[in-house]
C-alpha positions as MATLAB code, in Angstrom:
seq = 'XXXXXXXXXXXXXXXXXXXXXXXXXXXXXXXXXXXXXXXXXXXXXXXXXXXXXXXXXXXXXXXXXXXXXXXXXXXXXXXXXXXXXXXXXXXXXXXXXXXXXXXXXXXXXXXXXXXXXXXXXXXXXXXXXXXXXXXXXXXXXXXXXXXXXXXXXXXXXXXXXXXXXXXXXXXXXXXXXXXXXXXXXXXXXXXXXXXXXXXXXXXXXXXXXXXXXXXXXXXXXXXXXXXXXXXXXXXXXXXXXXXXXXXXXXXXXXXXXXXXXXXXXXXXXXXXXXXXXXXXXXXXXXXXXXXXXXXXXXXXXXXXXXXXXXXXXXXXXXXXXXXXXXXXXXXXXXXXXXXXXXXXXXXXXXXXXXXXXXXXXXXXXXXXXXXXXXXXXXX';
ca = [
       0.000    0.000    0.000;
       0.845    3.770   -0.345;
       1.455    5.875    2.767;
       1.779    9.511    2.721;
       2.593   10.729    6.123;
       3.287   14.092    7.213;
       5.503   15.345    9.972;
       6.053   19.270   10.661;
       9.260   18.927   13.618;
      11.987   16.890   14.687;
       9.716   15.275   17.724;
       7.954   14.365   14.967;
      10.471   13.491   11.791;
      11.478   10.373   14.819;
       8.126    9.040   15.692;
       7.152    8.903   12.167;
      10.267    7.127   11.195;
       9.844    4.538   14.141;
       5.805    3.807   12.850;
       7.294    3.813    8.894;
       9.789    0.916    9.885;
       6.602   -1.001   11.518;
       4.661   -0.120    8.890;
       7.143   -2.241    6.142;
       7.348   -5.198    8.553;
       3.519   -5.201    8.541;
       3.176   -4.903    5.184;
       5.877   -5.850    2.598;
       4.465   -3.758   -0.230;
       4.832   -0.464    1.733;
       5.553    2.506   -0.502;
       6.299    5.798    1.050;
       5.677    9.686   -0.062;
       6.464   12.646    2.533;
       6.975   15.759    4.532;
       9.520   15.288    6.499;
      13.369   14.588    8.454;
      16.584   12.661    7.843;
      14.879    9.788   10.365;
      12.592    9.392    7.962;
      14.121    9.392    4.705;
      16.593    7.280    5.992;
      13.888    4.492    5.848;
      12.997    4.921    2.481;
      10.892    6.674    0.028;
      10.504    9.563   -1.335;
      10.943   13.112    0.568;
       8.703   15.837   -0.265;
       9.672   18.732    1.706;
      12.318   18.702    4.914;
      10.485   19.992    8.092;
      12.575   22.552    8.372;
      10.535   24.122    5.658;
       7.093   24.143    7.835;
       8.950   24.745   11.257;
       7.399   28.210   11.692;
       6.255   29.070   15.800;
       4.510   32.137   17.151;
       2.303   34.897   15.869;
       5.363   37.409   14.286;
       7.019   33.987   12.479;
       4.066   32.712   11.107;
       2.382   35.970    9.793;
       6.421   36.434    8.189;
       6.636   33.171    6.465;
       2.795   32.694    6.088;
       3.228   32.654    2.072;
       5.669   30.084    2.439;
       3.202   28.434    4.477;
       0.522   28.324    2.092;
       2.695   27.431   -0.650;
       3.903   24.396    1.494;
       0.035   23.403    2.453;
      -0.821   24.091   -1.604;
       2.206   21.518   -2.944;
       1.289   18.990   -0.269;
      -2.149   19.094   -1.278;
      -1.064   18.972   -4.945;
       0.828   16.191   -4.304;
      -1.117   13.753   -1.909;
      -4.061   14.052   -5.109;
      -1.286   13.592   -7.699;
       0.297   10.056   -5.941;
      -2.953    9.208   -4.663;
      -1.912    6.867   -1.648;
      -4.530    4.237    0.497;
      -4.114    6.751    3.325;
      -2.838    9.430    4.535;
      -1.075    9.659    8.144;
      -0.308   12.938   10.228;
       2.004   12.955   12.838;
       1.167   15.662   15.641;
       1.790   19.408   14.307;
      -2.542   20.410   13.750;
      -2.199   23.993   12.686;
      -0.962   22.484    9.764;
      -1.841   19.104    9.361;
      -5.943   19.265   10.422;
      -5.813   21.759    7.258;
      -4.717   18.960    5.318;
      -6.783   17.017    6.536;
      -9.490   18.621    5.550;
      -8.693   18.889    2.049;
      -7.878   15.370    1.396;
     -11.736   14.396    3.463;
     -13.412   17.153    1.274;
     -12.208   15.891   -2.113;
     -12.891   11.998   -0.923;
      -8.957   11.173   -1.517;
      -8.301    8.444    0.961;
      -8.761    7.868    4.840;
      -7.238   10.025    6.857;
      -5.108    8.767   10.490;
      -3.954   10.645   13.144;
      -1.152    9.180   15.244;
       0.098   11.000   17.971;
      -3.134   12.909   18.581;
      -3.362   17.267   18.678;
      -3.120   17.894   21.872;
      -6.346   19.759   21.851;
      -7.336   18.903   25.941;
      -4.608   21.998   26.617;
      -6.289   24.466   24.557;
      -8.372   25.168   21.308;
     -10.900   21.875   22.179;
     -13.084   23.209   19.404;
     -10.961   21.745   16.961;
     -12.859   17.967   18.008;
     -15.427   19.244   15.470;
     -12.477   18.639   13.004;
     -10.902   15.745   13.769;
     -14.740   14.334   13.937;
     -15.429   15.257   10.426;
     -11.695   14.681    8.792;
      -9.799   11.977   10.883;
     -10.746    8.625   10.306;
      -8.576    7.333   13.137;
      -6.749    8.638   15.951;
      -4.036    7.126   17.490;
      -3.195    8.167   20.983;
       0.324    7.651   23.120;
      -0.777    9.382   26.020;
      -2.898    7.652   28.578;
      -4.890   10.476   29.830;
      -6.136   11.155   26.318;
      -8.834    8.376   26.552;
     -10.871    9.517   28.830;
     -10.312   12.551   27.189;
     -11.603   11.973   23.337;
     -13.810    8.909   24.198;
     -15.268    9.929   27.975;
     -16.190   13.769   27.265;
     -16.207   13.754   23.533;
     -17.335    9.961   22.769;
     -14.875    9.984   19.874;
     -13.201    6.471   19.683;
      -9.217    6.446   19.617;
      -6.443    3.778   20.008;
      -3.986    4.028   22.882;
      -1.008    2.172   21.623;
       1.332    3.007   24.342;
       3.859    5.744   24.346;
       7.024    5.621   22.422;
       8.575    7.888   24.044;
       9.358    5.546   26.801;
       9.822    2.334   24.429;
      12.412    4.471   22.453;
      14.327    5.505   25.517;
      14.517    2.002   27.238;
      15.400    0.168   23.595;
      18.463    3.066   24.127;
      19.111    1.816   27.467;
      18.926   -2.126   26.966;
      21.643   -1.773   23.972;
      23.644    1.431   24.932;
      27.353    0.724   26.186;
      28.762    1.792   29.074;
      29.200    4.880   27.311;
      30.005    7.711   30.280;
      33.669    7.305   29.053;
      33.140    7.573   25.666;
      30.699   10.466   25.518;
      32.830   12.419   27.433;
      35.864   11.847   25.538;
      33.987   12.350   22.194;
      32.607   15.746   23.299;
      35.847   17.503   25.255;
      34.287   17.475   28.581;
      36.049   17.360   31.727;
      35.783   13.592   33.188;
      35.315   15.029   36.846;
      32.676   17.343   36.062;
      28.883   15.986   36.204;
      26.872   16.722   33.104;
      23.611   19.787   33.248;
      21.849   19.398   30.119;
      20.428   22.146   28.452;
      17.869   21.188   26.063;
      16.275   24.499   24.689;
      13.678   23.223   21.743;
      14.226   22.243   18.282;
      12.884   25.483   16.786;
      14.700   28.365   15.881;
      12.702   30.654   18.127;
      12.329   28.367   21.089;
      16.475   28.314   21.060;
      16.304   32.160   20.666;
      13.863   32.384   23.982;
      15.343   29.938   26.325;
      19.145   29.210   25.663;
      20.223   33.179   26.807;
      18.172   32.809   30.049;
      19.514   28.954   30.647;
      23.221   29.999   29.908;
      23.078   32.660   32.248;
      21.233   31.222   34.867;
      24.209   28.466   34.513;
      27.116   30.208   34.232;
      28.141   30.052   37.986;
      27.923   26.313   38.417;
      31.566   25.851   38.278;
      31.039   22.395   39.288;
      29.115   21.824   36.461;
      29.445   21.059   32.959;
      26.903   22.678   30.487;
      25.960   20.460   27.528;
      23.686   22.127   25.084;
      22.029   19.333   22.918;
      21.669   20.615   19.325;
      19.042   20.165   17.437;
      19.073   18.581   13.993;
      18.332   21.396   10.783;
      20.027   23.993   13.123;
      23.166   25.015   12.363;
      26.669   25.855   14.750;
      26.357   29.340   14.106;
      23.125   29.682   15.281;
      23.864   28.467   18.484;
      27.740   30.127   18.541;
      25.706   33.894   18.771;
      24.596   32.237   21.974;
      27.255   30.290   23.809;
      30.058   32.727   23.101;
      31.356   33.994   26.019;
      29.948   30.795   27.946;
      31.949   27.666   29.070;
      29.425   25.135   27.442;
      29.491   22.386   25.012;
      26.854   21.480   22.121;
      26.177   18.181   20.786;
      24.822   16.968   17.858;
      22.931   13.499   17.183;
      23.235   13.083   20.891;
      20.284   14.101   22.771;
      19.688   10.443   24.807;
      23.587   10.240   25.028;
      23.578   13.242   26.764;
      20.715   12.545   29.203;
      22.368    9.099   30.039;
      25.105   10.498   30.820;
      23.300   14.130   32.664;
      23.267   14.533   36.389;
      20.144   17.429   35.982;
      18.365   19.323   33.019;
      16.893   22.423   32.043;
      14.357   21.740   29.172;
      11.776   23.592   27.085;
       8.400   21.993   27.435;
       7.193   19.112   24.672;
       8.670   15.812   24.537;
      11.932   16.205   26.322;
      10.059   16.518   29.043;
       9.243   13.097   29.032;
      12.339   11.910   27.907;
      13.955   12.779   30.881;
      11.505   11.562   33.452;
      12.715    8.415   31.098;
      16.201    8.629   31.940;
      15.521    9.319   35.548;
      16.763   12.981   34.890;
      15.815   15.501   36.941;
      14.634   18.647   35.484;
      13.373   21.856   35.324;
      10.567   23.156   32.520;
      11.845   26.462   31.207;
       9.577   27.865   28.276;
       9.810   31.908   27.776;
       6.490   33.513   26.318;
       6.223   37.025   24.674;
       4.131   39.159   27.267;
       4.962   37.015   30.487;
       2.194   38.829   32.261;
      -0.337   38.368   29.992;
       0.016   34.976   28.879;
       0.601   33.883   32.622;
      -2.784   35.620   33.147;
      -4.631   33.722   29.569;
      -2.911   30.547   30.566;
      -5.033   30.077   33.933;
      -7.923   30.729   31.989;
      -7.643   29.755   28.115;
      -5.453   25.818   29.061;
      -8.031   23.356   29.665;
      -5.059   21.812   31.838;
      -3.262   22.547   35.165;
       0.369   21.593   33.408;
       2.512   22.257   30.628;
       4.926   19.309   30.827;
       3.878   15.978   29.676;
       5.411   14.823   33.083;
       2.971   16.265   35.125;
      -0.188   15.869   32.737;
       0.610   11.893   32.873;
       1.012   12.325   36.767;
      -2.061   14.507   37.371;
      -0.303   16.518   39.802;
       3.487   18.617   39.789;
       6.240   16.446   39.774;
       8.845   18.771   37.771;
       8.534   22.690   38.414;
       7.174   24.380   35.448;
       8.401   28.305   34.952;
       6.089   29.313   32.001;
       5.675   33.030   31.135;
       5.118   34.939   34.165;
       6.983   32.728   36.389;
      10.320   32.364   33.623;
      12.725   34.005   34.940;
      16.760   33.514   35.526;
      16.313   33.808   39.143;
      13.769   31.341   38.932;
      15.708   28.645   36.881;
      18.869   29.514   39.224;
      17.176   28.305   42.263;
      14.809   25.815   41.143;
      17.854   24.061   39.802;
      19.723   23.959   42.827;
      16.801   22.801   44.471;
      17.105   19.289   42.074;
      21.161   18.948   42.221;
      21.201   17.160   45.718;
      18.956   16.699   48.298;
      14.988   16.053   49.486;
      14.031   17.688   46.526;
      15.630   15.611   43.884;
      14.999   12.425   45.286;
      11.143   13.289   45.402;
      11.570   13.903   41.596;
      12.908   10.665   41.279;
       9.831    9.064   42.772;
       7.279   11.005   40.973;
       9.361    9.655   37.919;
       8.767    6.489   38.957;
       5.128    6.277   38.733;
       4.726    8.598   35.760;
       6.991    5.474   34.387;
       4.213    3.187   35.218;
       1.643    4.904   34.075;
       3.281    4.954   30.653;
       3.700    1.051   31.373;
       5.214   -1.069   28.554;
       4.318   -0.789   24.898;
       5.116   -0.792   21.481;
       3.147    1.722   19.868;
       4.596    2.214   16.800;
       4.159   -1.954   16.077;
       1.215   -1.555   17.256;
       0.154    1.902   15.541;
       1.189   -0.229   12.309;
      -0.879   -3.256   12.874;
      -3.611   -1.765   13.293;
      -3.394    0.526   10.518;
      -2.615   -2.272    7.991;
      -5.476   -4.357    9.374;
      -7.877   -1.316    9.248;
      -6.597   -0.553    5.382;
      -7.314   -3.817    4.610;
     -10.501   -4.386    5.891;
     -11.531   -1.500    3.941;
];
């Protein structure tokens, strides 16, 4: 069969590869078309556009690269009509892919899945109207978002398990004993523990959290700073940053690092989870424009106490979240002293512990791909 799948970020460009390499063992004929990473390319097919072309965050961004936008949602239109796959599968990233959506319900092109669900409990529930009328299937890999789409909004979904946490403990059962190696690799001092800084994949998220993370760092002499880089973004971007800091960034090493990390500073979204994975503990540092404002809109426009993806799967505040009004470099400075040593770290480390459970054991994307295949087939 022919998949089309769309991915808009590098969260994204990995899940999507993981589900495409389930997706061939389920079905031998698999053909892929997409928008997309280097995860996913490197698992065949044919690339349509790299993510790095959709990547756009925040109202000044968007409204700047909006005809690029539209020319990107135009061609990917254009092109899922032209190939005509048996489905087509979005991976997170709704401003852009419920659009597409849409279009390929509207002109009766194919069905349409959903894995890795919008994660419209936080905010903007009204698109459920959408995904009612243009998703055939939803595919869910948080547990929460059951009771969620099918107990408030009677919309059916498939939990398949998060693989977030199947990724990270595949990484642990057939990682090395690394610590020596990474360190030597990367330059850093062999006495010094590890503080991961792990600012977002997006140009803009980088631009709003690294300063404020660097310089609420820069007098843990103890302390090694390790930025992890993200993929599409290059040195440079990052050197008008760091310069003047003593801090190291890393490339193709994000679950190196946090094996090897000793605490972490991290912009909300997955990472969040990632580290609760490696037993990490953490602070969730995400910068807003109009901290005052948007603290004030976020108690009343989120459907949802939390932020983090740690504490949503807890129901309750396991990590400290400084979002908008309560971001600060003060804030991050203490909160991450707080988590170095002591009473405070080691109730992180339990709260990780049962987020960890409630995750349990899974292996979504075989089981995202199953499914699919059987679904396809039936129809």
């Amino acid at each position: 069969m022919k998949y089309y799948l769309i991915a808009g970020e590098a969260s994204g460009d990995l899940h999507a590869s993981r589900l495409m390499r389930a997706l061939k063992d389920a079905d031998a004929a698999a053909q892929f078309r997409f928008f997309g990473g280097d995860l996913m390319a490197a698992e065949g097919g044919t690339r349509v556009k790299h993510y790095r072309e959709l990547a756009y965050m925040g109202f000044v961004p968007v409204l700047l690269h909006l005809p690029t936008i539209l020319s990107n949602m135009r061609k990917c239109k254009q092109d899922i009509a032209e190939w005509r796959p048996d489905v087509v599968i979005l991976v997170d990233y709704p401003g852009f892919n419920l659009d597409i959506a849409k279009y390929v319900k509207k002109q009766g092109l194919c069905p349409v899945y959903y894995y890795i669900s919008p994660k419209i409990w936080a905010w903007k529930e009204y698109r459920i109207k959408n995904i009612r009328r243009d998703v055939d299937e939803l595919f869910s890999i948080l547990p929460f978002e059951v009771s969620f789409f099918e107990g408030k909004h009677h919309y059916p979904i498939h939990y398949v398990g998060n693989p977030t946490k199947e990724e990270v403990d595949g990484f642990l059962a057939t990682a090395d004993e690394g610590r020596d190696r990474f360190y030597k690799l990367n330059d850093i001092p062999a006495e010094k523990p590890i503080v991961a800084l792990l600012c977002g994949s997006r140009r803009q998220e980088i631009k709003d959290n690294l300063p404020a993370m660097l310089e609420a760092t820069k007098d843990c002499a103890d302390y090694t700073m390790v930025v992890a880089g993200a993929p599409g973004i290059d040195r440079d971007y990052y050197g008008q940053f760091v310069e003047g800091y003593d801090v190291k960034v890393v490339y193709g090493q994000t679950y190196d690092l946090l094996a090897n990390a000793h605490a972490a500073l991290v912009t909300s979204g997955t990472a969040t989870l990632e580290a609760c994975c490696f037993n990490v503990p953490q602070v969730v540092c995400y910068e807003t424009p109009l901290p005052k404002l948007i603290g004030w809109l976020r108690k009343r426009v989120l459907k949802v106490e939390y932020v983090s993806l740690v504490n949503l799967v807890a129901d309750r505040e396991v990590v400290t979240e400084l979002v908008a009004d309560t971001f600060s470099i003060y804030n991050i400075k203490a909160e991450l002293q707080r988590i170095l040593s002591g009473t405070a770290r080691q109730q992180m480390l339990d709260g990780y512990a049962e987020v960890r459970r409630r995750l349990g054991e899974s292996r979504a994307p075989v089981k995202a791909a199953e499914t699919m295949v059987k679904l396809l087939n039936q129809k």
